[in-house]
N, C-alpha and C positions, 0 to 999 in steps of 0.2 A: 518623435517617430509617429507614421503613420498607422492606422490601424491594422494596414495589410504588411507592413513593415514586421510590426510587432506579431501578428500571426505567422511571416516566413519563418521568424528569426525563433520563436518560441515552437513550430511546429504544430500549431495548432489553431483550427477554423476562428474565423471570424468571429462568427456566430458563438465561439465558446468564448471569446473574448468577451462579447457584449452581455453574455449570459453571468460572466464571473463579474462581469461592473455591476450585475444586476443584483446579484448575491453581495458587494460591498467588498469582495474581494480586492479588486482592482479598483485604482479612479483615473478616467482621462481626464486632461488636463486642458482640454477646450476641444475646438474644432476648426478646421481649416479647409472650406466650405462646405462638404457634407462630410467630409474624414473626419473619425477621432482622433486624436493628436493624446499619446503618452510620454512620460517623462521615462530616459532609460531605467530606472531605478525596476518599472514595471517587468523585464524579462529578470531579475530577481526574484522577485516577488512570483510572477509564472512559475522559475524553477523549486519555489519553496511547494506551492502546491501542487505540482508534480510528485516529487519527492514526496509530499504529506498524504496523498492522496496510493503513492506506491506502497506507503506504510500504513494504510486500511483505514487513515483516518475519512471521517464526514467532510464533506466542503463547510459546515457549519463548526465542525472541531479547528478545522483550518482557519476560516477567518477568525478565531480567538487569537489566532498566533500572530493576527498582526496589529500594531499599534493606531491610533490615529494619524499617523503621520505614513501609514504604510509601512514602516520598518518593522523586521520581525521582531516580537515579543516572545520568547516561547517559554512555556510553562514547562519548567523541568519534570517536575512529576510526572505531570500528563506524558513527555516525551518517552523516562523510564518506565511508565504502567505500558505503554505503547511496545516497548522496546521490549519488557520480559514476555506479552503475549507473543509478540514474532516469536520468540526465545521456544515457547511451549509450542506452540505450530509449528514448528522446525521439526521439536524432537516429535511431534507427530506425524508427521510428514517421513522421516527418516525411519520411523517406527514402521508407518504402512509401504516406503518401500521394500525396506529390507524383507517384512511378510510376503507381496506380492513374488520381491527376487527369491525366496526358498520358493516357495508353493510352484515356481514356474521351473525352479529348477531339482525340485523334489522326487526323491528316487522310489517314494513311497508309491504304492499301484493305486492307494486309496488314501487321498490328505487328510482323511480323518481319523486314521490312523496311524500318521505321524506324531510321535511326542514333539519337536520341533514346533509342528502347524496347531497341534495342539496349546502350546503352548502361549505361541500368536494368539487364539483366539479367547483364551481367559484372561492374556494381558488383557485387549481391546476388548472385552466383557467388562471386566474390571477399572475401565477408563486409565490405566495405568503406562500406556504405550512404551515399556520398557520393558519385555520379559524377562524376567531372572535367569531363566535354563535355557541357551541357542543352544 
């Protein structure tokens, strides 16, 4: 496949193609007079660093995950250590909306005088984003 092939099919510029061959990511497989020429294996390979890159890793964490041959290598650890930080930014994320959703729907005149909103803010003092008492 051609280069502009591999960029329709992948969704994505050119220019990021040549930039991932440039990082080791990717290798084209010759040229076909000024086209780079990939082997299909490449739009795999794209969808891993996709997916790796949707999962917060570095493009330098990323190309660890591929062998010499291009085929994925992945480091299970690294995947789990990866997998339980999502895990924790979830329940932080879920922590500050559920905060946001009282405080907006809060019957109190003054949030700072809610036990509820109070309580929000010693969890997230606390770095604890789970309050005990809703």
């Amino acid at each position: 496949m051609d280069i502009s092939e591999v960029a329709k099919k992948a969704k994505v510029a050119t220019s990021t193609l040549r930039f991932y061959e440039e990082k080791g990511l990717i290798r084209s497989i010759g040229r076909q007079g000024l086209r780079r020429q990939y082997a299909k294996q490449v739009l795999d390979q794209l969808a891993l660093i996709a997916l790796g890159q949707a999962a917060g890793f570095s493009l330098n964490e990323i190309a660890t995950m591929f062998g010499q041959d291009g085929q994925p290598e992945l480091d299970r650890k690294m995947l789990n250590d990866k997998a339980e930080q999502i895990e924790q930014m979830a329940r932080r994320l879920h922590f500050i909306s559920e905060g946001l959703r009282h405080a907006a729907a809060c019957p109190a005149e003054n949030h700072m005088q809610c036990p509820t909103f109070q309580n929000f803010l010693t969890a997230a003092i606390a770095g604890e984003y789970q309050p005990t008492k809703l």
